[in-house]
N, CA, C and O of each residue as an XYZ file, in Angstrom:
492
protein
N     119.852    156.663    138.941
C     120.362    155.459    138.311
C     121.750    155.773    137.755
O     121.976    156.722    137.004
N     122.864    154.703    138.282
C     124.181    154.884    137.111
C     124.164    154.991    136.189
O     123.068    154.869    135.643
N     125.010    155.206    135.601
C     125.356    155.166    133.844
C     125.186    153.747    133.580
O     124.497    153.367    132.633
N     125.920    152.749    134.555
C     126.183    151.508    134.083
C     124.692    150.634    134.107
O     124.618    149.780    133.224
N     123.645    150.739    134.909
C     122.749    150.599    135.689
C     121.541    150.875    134.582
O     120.715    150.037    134.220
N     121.654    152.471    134.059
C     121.008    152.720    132.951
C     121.246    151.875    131.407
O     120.287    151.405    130.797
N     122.712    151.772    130.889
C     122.923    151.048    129.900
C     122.613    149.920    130.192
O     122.001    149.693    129.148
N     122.515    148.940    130.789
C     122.038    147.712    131.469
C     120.601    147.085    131.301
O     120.250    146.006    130.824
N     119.622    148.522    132.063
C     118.744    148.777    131.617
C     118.039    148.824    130.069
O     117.148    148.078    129.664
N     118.591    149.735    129.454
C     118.360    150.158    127.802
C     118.177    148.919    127.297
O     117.115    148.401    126.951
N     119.946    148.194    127.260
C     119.315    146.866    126.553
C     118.539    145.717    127.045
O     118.361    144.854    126.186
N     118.116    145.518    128.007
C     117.015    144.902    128.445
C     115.650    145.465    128.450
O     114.759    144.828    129.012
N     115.395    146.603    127.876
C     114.273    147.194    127.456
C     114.502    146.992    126.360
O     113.658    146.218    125.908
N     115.413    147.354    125.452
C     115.559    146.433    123.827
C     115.117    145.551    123.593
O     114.351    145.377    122.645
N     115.544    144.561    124.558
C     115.680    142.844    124.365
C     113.692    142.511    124.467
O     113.013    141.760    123.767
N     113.378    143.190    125.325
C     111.988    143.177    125.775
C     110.518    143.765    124.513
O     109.418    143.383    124.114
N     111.640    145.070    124.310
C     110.482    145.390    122.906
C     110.675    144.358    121.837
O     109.639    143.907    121.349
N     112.094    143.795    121.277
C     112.194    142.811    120.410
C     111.366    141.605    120.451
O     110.824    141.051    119.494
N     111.332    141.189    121.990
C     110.660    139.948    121.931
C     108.945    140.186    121.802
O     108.244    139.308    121.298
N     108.403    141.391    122.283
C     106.698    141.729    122.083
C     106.792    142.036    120.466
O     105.987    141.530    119.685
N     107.525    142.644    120.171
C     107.364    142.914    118.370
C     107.496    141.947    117.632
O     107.043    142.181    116.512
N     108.055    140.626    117.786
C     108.468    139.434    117.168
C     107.610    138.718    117.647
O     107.944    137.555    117.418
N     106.350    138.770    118.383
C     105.482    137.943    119.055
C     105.712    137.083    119.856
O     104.995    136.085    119.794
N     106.806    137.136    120.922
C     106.892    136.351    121.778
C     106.082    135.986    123.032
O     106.430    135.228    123.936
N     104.866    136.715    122.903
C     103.983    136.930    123.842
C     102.603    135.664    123.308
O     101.454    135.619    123.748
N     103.176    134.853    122.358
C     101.552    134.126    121.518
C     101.587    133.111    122.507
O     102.037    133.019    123.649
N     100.906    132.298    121.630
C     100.624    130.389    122.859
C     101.758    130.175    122.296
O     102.123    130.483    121.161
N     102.731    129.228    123.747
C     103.355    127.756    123.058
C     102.736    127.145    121.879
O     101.710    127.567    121.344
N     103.429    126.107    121.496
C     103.218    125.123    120.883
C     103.472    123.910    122.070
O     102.652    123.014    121.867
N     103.965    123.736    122.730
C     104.300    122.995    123.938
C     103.133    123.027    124.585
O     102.322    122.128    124.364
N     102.817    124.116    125.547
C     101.120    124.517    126.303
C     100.328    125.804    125.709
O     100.321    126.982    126.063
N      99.540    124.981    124.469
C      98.892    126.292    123.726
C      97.854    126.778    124.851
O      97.344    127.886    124.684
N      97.475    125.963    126.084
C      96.268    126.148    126.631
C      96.622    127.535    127.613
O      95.817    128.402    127.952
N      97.815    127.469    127.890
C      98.261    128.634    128.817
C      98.426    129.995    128.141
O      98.920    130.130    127.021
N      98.060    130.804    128.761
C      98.523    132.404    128.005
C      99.946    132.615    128.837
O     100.343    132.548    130.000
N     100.384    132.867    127.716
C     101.836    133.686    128.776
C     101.763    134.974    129.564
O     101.002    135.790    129.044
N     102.265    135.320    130.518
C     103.041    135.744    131.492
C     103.402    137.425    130.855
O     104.605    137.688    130.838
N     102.712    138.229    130.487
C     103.597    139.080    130.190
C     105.191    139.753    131.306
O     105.393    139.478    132.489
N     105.711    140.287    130.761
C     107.167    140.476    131.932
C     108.099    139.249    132.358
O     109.327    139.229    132.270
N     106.860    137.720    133.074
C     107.600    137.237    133.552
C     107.946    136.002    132.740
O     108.795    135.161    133.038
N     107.378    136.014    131.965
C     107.744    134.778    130.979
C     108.611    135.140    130.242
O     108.623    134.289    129.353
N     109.654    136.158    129.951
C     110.690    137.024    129.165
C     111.979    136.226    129.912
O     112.044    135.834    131.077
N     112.940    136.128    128.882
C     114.071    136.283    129.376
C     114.719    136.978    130.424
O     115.501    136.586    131.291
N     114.128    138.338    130.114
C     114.432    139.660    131.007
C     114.304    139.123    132.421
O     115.192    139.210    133.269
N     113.339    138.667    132.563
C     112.760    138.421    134.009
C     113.961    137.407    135.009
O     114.609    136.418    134.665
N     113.934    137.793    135.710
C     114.857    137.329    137.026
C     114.772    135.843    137.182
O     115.790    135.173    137.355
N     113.243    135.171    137.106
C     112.823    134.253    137.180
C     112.400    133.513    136.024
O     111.319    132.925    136.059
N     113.025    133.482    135.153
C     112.758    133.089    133.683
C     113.249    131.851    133.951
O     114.415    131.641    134.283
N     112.118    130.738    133.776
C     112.851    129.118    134.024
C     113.203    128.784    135.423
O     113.984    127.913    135.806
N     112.489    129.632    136.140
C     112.664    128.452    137.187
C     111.845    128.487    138.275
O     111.039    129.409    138.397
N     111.965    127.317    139.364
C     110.606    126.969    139.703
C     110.523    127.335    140.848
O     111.554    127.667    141.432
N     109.122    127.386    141.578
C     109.225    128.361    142.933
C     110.262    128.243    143.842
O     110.878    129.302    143.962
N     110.697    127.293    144.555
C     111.521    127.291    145.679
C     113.119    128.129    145.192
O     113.973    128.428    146.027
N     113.237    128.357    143.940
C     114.774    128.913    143.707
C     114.209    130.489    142.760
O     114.958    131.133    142.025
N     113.290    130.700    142.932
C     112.933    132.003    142.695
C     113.652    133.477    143.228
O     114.108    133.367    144.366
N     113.788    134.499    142.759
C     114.327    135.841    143.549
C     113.205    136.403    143.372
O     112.400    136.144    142.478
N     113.085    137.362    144.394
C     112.246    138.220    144.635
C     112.180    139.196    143.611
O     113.096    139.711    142.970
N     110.937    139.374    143.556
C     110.889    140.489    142.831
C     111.719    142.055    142.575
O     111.953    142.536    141.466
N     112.088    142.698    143.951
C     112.297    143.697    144.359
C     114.089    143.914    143.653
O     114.732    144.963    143.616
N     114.404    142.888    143.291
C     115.777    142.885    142.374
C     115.766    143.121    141.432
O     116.700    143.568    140.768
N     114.438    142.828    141.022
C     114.351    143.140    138.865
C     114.792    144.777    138.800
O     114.872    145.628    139.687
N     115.060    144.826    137.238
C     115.612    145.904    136.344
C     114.067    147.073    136.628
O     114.218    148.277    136.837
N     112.776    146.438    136.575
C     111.855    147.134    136.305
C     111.583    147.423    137.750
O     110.739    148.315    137.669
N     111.736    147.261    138.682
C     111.291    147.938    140.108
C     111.607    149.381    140.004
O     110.640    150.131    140.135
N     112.776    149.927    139.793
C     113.005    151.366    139.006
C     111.245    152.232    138.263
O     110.990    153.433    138.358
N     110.576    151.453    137.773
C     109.482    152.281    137.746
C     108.076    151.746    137.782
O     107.173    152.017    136.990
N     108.021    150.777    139.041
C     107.030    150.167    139.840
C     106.819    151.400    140.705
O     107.745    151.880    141.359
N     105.179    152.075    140.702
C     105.442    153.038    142.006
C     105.175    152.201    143.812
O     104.496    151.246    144.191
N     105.871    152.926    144.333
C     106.190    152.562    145.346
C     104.847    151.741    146.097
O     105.129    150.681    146.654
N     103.677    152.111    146.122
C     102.526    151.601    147.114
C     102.395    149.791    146.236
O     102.041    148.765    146.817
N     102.809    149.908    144.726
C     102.243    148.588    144.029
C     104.089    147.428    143.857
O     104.416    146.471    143.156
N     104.695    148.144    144.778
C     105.981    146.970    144.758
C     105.503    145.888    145.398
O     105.759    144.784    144.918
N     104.955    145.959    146.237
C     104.562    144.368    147.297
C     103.297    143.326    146.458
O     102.880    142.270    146.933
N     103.003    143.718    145.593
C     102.370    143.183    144.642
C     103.143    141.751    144.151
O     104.372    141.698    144.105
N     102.038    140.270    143.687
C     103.065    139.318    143.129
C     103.606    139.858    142.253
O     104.728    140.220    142.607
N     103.317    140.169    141.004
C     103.636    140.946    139.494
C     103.440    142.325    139.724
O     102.432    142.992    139.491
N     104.821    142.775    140.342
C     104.455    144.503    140.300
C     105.091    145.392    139.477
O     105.240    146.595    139.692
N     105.706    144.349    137.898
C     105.807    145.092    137.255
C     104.965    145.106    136.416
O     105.228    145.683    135.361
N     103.463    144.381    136.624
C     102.558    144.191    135.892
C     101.281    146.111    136.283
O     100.291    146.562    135.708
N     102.195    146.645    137.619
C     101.167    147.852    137.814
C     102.136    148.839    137.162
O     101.643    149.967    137.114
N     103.152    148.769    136.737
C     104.130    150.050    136.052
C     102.771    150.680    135.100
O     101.947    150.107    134.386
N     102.901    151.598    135.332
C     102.283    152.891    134.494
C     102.470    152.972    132.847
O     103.606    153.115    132.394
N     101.482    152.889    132.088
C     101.932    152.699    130.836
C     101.991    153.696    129.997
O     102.567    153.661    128.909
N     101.419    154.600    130.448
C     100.953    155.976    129.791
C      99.835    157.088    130.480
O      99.020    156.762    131.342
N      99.933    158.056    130.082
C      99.318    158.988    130.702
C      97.685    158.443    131.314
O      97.072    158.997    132.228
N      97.374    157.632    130.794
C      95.992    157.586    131.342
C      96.667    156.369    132.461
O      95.678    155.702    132.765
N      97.432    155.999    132.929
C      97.802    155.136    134.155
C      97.273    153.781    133.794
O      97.015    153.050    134.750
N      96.985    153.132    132.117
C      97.376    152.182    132.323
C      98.471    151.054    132.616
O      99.647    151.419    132.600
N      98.261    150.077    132.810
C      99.222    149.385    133.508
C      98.750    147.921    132.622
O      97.657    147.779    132.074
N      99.890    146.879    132.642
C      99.341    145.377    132.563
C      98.412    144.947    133.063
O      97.667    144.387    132.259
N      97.940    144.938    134.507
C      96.840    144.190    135.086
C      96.243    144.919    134.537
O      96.119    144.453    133.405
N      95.621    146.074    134.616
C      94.410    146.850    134.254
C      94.080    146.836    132.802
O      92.929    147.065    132.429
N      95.038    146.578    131.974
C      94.539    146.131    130.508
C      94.053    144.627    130.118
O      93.261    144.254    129.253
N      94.898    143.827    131.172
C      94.328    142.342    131.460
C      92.953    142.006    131.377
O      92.461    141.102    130.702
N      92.263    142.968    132.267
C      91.062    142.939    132.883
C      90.084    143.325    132.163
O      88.885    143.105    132.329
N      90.860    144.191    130.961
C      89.821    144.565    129.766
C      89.561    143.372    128.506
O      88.606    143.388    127.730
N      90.685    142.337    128.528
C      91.027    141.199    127.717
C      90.900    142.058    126.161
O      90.321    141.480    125.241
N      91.433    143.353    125.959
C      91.692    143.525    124.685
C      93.417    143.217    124.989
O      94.012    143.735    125.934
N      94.132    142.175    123.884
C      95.348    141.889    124.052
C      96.012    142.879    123.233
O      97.114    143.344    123.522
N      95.373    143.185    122.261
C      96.054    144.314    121.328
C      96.467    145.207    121.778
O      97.679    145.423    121.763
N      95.339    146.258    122.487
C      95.786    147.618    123.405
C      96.740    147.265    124.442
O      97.577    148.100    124.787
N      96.689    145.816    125.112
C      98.090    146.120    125.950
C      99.014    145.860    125.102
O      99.836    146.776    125.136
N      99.447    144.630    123.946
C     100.387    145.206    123.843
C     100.878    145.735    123.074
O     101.933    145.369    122.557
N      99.916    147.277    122.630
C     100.242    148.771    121.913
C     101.048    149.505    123.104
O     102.191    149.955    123.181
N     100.245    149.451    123.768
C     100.425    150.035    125.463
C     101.630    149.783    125.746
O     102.175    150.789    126.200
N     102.339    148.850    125.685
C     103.472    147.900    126.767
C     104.512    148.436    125.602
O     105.613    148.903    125.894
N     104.039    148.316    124.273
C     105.411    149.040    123.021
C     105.350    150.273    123.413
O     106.289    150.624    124.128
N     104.582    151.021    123.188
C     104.418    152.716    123.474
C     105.816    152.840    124.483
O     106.955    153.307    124.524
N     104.881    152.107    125.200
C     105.962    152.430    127.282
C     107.750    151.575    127.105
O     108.677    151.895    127.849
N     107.871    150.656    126.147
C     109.126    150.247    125.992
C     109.504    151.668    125.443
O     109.969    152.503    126.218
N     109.293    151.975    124.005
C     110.102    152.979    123.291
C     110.274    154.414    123.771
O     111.210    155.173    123.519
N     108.943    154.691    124.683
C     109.330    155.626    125.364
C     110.042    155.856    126.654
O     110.288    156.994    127.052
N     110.343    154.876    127.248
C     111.184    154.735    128.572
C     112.849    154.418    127.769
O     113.906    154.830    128.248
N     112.733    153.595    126.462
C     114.050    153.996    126.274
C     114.761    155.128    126.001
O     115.838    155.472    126.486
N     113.613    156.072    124.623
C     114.349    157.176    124.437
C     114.694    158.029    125.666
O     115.716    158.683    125.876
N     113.563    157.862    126.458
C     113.839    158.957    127.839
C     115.247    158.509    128.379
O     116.120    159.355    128.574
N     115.512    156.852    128.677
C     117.151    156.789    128.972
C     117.999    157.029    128.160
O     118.950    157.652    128.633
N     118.070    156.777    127.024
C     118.895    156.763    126.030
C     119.093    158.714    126.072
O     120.227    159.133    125.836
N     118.430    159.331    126.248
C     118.483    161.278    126.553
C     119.054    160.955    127.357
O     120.261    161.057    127.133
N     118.789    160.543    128.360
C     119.842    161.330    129.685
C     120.866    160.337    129.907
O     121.504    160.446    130.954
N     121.223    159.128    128.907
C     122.906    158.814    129.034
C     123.610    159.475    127.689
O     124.558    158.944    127.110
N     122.962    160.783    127.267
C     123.796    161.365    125.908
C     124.197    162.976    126.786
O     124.908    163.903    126.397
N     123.387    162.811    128.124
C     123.909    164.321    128.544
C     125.098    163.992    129.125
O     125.823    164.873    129.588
């Protein structure tokens, strides 16, 4: 990854822990009935606001960088990124419907994927 590519990165992993720590992940008030989207309901996301036919592919996002390779062709494949040593991921914490542990899980994996960039744009 560039320098430029990485800083780019960083603060959109910022922008991303800010919005899970500030609870941007609760119900609307608009559609309380829907759960949000983790990843893709973010700003961050490529596709934030808009509707299928003017969509980009996935394979452009910031987070494909650490989608492993067999789970890119996935709809949400930044929902299989690795969250921590035991290989959870979003879907797989989904499936447990504890919302808390993912998103302990999903902070853990923000702050630690930043410091890890934030190290290697200080070398």
């Amino acid at each position: 990854m560039n320098d430029f590519l990485r800083v780019e990165t960083i603060e959109k992993l910022k922008l991303e822990l800010n919005i899970l720590q500030d609870g941007g992940y609760g119900r609307s008030v608009r559609t309380p009935r829907v759960e949000p989207v983790y990843l893709r309901d973010s700003v961050t996301c490529l596709n934030f606001g808009r509707t299928e036919p003017e969509r980009e592919p996935c394979y452009r996002c910031f987070l494909m960088d650490f989608v492993p390779a067999e789970q890119a062709g996935k709809e949400l494949p930044c929902h299989h990124i690795p969250l921590n040593d035991s290989g959870d991921t979003i879907a797989s914490l989904q499936e447990s419907g504890n919302k808390e542990r993912l998103e302990q899980a999903l902070r853990e994996w923000l702050v630690n994927t930043i410091e890890k960039l934030e190290a290697e744009d200080s070398k």
